[in-house]
N, C-alpha and C positions, 0 to 999 in steps of 0.2 A: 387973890391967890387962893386957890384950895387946902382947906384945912386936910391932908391924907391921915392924920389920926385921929381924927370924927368921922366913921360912919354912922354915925345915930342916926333911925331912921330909913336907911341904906335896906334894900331886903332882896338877899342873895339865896341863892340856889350853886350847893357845892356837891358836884357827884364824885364818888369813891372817895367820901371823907371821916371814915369810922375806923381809919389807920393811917400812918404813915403821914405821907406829906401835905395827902387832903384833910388828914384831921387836925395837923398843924396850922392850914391855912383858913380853917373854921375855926380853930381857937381864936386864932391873931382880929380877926373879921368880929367875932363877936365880943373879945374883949376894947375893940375900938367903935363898940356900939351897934352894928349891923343885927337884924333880924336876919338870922339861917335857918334854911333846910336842909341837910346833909344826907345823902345817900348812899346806900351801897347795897348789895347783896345779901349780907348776914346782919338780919334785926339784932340778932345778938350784939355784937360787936360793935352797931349802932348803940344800942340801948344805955354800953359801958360808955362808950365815944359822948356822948349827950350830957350820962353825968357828971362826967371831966370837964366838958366844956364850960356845962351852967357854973362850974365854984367860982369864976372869975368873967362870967357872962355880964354884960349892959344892953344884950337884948332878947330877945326871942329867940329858942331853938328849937329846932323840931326837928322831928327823922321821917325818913322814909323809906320801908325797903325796893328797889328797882334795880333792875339791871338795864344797865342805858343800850344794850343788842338789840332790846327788845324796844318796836316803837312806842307800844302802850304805856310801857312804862314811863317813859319819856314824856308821854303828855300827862298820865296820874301826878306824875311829881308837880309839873307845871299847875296844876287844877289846887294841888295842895299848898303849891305855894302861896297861889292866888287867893285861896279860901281862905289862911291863915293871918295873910301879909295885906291882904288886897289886890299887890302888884309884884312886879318883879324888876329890880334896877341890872343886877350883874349877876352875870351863871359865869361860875367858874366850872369849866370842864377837866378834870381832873383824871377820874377813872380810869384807867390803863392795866393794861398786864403784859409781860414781856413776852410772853408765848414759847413755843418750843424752843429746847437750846438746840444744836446740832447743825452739821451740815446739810443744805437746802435737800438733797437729795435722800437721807435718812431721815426728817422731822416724819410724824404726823400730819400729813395732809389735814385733817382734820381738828387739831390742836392751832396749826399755822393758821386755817381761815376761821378760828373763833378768834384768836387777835385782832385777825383783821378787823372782824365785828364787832368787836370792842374798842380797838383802840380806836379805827377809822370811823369806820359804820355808827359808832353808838355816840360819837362826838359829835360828828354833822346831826345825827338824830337829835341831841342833848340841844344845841343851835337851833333847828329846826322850831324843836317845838317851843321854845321860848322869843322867838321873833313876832310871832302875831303879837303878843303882849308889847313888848320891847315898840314896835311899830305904829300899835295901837297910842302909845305914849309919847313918842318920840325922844325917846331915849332908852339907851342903854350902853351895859359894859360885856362883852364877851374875854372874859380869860382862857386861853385854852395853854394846858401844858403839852408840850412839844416832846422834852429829854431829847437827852443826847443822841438818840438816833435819829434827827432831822439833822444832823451837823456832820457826819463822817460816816463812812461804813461800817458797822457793827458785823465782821464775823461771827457766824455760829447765832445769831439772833434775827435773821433775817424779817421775819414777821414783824418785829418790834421796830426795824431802821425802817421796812418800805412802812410803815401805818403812821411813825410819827413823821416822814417826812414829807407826806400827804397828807396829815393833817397841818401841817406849815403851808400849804400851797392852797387848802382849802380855805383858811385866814383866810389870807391874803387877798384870794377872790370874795369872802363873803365881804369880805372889808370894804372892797369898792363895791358891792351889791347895797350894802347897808347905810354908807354913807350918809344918802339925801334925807336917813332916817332917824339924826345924830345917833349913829350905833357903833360905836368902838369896839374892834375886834382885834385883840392881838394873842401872839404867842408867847410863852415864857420857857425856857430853855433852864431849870435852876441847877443845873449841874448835878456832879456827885453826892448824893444824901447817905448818912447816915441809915 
């Protein structure tokens, strides 16, 4: 049976984790021995994120700034994990933003499809570019967070319920894509957060 509070060893890649729920789930990962990457947009916020993490670290942390929109960045984080770690076992795809409030017909056209790019677009990216490696090995773990808009319709949030409910459908497919490659891909729904 699997020890789940041993990751020593373990060497993960977590984006949009220098706040909130992904920097929770980089503390947890690295207090249970995991070597991390953690990513986000503001090196800043990184930089405080990291030395939070190390006071109760058992492995390896390291940052990077990226925006998972953008493809490039998506494969630099992967090169750096790889440089640091060697390899890469589990990407936790995290990163999200809620995008415009308002009704569909008042947002920002422009606001609504950078969600998309983020939530949708920059998580298949985020998969994407850690699969060669993942395949190369024949293993891995894809975490991808879903939230509450893959499970009901969100009013006044539209961008946020259509991105995370496509990314639930994207799983699913990579799922069966990945399979023959032992690559476990699921979603995680954590509910209401603080």
């Amino acid at each position: 049976m699997e020890n789940h509070n041993n990751l020593n060893n373990l060497n993960v890649v977590i984006t949009g984790a220098s706040q909130g729920f992904g920097f929770e789930i980089a503390k947890k990962f690295s207090e249970l021995g995991a070597n991390i990457l953690i990513s986000s947009r503001n090196i800043d916020k990184l930089k405080i994120a990291k030395k939070e993490i190390l006071k109760n670290s058992k492995g390896l942390v390291e940052i990077i700034q990226a925006d998972i929109s953008i493809k490039k960045d998506n494969f630099k984080t992967v090169e750096c994990a790889i440089s640091k770690f060697g390899s890469i076992d589990i990407l936790v795809a995290n990163a999200g933003v809620y995008g415009p409030k308002g009704k569909i017909e008042k947002i920002n056209w422009e606001d609504w499809s950078k969600a998309i790019d983020i939530n949708l677009k920059g998580t298949v990216l985020s998969c994407i570019s850690v699969l060669p490696e993942m395949k190369k090995n024949n293993y891995g773990k894809i975490i991808i967070l879903s939230g509450g808009g893959a499970t009901k319709p969100m009013p006044n949030l539209s961008a946020y319920a259509a991105s995370k409910a496509a990314v639930v459908r994207f799983a699913e497919t990579l799922s069966k894509e990945t399979e023959c490659n032992n690559i476990d891909v699921n979603t995680v729904a954590p509910g209401a957060l603080n």
